[in-house]
Wavefront OBJ file of the C-alpha trace (Angstrom):
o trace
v 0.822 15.810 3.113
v 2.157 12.322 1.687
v 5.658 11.528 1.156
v 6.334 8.359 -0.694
v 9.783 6.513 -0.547
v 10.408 3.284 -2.138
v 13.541 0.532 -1.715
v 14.416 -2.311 -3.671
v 16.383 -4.345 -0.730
v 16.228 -7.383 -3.359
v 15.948 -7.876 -6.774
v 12.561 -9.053 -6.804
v 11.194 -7.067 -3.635
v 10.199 -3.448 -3.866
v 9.125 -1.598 -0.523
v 7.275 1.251 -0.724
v 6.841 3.510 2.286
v 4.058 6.250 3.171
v 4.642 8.613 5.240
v 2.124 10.929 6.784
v -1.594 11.076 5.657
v -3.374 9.518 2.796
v -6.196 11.713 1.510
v -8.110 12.988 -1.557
v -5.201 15.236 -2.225
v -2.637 12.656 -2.139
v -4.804 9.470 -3.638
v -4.366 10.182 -7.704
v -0.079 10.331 -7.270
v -0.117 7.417 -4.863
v -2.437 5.639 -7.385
v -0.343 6.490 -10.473
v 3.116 5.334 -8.258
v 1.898 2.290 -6.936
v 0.993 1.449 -10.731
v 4.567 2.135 -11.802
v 5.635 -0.002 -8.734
v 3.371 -2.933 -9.768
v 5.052 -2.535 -13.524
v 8.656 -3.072 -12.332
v 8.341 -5.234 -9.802
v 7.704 -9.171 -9.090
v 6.862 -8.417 -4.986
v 5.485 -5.092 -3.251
v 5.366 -4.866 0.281
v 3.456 -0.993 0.993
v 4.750 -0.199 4.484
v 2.378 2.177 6.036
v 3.719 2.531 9.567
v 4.737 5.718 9.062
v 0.847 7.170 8.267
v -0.880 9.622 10.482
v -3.861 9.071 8.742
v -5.814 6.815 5.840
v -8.812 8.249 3.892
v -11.732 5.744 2.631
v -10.237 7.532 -0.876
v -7.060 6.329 0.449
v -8.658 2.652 1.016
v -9.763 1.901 -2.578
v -6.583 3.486 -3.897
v -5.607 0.185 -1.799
v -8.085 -1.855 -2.985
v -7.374 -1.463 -6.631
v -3.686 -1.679 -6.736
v -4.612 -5.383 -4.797
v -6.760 -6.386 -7.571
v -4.074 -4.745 -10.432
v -1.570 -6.746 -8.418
v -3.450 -10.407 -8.711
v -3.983 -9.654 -12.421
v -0.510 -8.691 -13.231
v 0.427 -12.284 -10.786
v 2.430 -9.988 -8.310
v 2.221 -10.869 -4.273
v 1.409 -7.049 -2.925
v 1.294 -7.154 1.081
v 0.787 -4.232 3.534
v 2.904 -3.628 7.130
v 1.382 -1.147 9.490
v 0.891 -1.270 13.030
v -2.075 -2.248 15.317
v -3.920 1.021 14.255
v -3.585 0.904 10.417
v -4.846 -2.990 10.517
v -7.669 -2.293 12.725
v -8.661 0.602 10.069
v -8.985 -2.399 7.560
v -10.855 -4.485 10.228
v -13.252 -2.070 10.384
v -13.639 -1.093 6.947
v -14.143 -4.875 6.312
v -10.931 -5.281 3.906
v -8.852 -6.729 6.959
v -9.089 -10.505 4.790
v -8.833 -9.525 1.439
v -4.993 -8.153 2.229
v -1.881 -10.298 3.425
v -0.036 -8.534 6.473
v 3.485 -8.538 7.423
v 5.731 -7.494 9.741
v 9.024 -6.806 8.497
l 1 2 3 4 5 6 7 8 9 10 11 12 13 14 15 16 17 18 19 20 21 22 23 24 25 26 27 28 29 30 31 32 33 34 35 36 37 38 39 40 41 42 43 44 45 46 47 48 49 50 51 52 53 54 55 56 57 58 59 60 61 62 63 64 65 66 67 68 69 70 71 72 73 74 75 76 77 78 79 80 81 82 83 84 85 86 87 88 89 90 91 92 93 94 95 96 97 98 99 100 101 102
């Protein structure tokens, strides 16, 4: 199961949180939200500290809202922990994404 929260703490900054696991269940209404995020905002941080677990699904659901987000000219960075960045290390994609931490 996926819960999805999001937060505008500025203007100009949305936050979206997931929470729990990121599968082929969950992947078309995460898809179709982060769209709607990428519409109405001008910076997207997608915290995922809060996931139990990331599908490959889950990854190019990722993937493509990075490459909707450099043709629509918004900055879209991920926070996770340790686990959720070695999961991109692995999968190759650690490069292509900008990190944060808060």
């Amino acid at each position: 199961m996926l819960r999805v929260r999001s937060s505008r703490p500025e203007p100009t900054r949305t936050i979206v949180e997931l929470i729990g696991e990121v599968d082929m269940s969950t992947t078309c209404d995460l898809a179709a939200q982060l769209h709607t995020h990428l519409e109405e905002s001008r910076r997207l941080v997608i915290d995922m500290s809060k996931l139990r677990f990331l599908s490959a699904s889950g990854l190019n659901v990722l993937v493509a809202a990075s490459n909707d987000a450099r043709e629509r000219g918004v900055p879209l960075s991920l926070k996770g922990g340790d686990v959720v960045q070695h999961v991109f290390e692995v999968a190759g994609l650690r490069a292509y994404f900008d990190f944060v931490d808060g």
